[in-house]
C-alpha positions in Angstrom: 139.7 105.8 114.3 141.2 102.8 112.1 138.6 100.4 110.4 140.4 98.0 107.9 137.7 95.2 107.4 135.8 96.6 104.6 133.0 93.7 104.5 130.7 95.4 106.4 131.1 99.4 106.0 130.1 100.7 102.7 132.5 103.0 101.2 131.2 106.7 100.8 133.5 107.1 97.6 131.4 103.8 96.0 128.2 105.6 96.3 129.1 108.1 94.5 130.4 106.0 91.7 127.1 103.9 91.9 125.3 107.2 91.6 123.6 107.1 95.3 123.3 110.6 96.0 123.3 111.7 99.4 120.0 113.6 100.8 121.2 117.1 102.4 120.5 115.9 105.9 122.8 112.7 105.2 125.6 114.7 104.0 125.8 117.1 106.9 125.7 114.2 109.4 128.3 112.7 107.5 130.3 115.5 107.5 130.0 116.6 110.9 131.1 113.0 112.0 134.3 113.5 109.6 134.8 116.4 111.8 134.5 115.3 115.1 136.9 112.3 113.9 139.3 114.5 112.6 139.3 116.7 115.5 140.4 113.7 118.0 142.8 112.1 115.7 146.3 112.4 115.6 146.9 113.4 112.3 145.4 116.5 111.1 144.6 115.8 107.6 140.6 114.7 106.5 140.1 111.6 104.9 138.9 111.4 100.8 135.7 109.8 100.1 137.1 106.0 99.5 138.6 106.4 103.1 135.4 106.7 105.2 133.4 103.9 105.5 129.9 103.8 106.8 128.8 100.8 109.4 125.0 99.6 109.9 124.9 100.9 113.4 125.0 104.6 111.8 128.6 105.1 113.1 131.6 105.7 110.6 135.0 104.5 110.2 137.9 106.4 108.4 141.3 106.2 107.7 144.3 108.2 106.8 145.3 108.7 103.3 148.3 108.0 102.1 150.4 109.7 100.7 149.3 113.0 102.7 146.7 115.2 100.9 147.3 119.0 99.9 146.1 121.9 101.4 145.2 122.5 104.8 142.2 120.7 107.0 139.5 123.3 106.9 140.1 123.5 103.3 139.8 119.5 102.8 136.5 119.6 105.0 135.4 122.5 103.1 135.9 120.1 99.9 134.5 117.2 101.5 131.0 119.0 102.2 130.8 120.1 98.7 131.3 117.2 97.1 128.3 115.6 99.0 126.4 118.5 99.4 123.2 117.7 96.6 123.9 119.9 93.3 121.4 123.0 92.4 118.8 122.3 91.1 117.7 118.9 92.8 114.3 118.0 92.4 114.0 116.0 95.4 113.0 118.0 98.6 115.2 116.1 100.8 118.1 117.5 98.4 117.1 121.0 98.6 119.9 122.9 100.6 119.6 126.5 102.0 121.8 129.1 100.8 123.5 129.2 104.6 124.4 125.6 104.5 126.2 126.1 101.4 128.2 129.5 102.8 129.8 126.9 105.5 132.4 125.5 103.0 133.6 129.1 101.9 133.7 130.2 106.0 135.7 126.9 106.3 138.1 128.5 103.6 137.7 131.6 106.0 137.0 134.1 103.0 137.2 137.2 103.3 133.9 138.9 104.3 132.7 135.7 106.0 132.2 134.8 109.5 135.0 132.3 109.8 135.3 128.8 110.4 138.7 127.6 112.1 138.2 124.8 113.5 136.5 120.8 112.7 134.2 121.2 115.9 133.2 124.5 115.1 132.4 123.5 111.5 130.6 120.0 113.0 128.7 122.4 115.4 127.4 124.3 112.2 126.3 121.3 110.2 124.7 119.8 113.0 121.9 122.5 112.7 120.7 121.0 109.3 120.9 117.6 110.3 117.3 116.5 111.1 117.3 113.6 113.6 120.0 112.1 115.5 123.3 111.7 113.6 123.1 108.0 114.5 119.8 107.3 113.2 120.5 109.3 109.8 123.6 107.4 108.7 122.1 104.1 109.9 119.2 104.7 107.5 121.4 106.0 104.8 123.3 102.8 104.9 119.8 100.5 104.7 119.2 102.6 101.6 122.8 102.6 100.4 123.1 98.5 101.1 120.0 98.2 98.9 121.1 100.2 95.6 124.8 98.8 95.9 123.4 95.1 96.1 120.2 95.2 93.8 118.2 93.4 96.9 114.2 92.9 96.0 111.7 95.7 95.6 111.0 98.0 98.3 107.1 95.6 99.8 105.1 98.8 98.1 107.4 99.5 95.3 106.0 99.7 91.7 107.9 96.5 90.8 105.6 94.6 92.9 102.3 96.2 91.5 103.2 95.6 88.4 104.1 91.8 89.0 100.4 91.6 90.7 99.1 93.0 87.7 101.0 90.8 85.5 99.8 87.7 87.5 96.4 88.8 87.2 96.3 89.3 83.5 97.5 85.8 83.3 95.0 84.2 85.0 92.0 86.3 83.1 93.7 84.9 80.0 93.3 81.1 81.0 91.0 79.3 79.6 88.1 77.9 81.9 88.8 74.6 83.8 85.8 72.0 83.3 85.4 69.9 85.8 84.6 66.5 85.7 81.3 65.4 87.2 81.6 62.9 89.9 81.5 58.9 89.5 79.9 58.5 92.6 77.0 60.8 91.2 76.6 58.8 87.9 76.7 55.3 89.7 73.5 56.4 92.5 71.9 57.7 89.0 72.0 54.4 87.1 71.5 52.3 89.7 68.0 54.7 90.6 66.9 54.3 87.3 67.7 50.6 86.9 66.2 50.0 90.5 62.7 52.0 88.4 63.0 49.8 85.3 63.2 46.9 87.6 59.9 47.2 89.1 57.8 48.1 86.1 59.8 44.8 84.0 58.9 42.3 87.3 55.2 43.3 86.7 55.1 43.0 83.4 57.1 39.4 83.0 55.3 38.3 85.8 52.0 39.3 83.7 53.5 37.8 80.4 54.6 34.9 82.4 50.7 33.9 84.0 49.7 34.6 80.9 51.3 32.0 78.7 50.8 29.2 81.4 47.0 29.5 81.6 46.8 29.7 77.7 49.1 26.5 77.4 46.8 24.5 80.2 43.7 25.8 78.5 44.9 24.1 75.1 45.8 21.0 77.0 
């Protein structure tokens, strides 16, 4: 199979330069689906890592390298699952390979002392036993995750990136300094006018007092 528009597969060869190792499962449905391409195709030669291209729907695309490649196919498949096979050591447990996955590539080379490997289906028959899940569903995931390192998309909703932000956020608003509100006009107006409606009363007695006063005093003197 041909695929020549590159804007939606990812290249496998780019992940590896962008450092996005392959989990063991991913690698072994990858290269069981080189296999089975290789297998029906016309040319008998497996494709290097910048020629298959992985699609969102899980499936992948490869193409024929040119010029031809050296050595013979079970040896360039052999090759191929090394090179994204995890290294020794990984700490990750979904990069933790058995010792009889990695004996495949050296049957594929049909070593001596080996059961042999001789040809792609048997070798995609082999892998298939350590791919966990449906082949489909492992490359489709693989290019979510792939997609996200290559393109630097936001934080994964419960990464540590986003905690921290939250914590950042909160820090800042502890740090602010306390908004005093003002009191309402409305309030002060019912208060003044309360306490001018009280003076008024007790100043009407009393200038009404003051007033009765004076007038009797002044007719008095008359």
């Amino acid at each position: 199979m041909t695929y020549s528009d590159r804007s939606v597969g990812l290249s496998v060869g780019e992940l590896g330069r962008k450092h996005v190792a392959l989990h063991t499962s991913e690698a072994t449905a990858l290269v069981a689906e080189v296999c089975r391409h290789v297998f029906y195709s016309e040319v008998a030669q497996a494709p290097d890592l910048d020629d298959i291209l992985l699609n969102p729907d899980g499936s992948i695309a490869t193409q024929h390298p040119s010029p031809a490649r050296d050595g013979d196919l079970m040896g360039q498949l052999a090759a191929l699952l090394e090179a994204l096979l995890p290294p020794l050591g990984a700490a990750d447990p979904e990069c933790s390979v058995r010792a009889s996955l990695r004996l495949l590539a050296p049957r594929a080379r049909q070593l001596p002392g080996l059961p042999p490997i001789l040809e792609p289906e048997g070798l995609a028959a082999e892998l298939d036993r350590f791919t966990i899940g449906k082949t489909a569903d492992v490359l489709r995931g693989l290019w979510v995750r792939a997609d996200r390192a290559l393109h630097q998309y936001l934080p994964e909703p419960q990464s540590t990136e986003r905690f921290q932000a939250d914590a950042v956020r909160i820090e800042t608003n502890a740090t602010l300094p306390p908004v005093r509100r003002k009191r309402s006009g409305r309030l002060r107006h019912v208060l003044a006018a309360s306490l001018m409606f009280a003076i008024g009363f007790g100043g009407g007695a009393w200038l009404g007092r003051y007033s009765y006063a004076t007038i009797s005093h002044a007719l008095a003197v008359d």
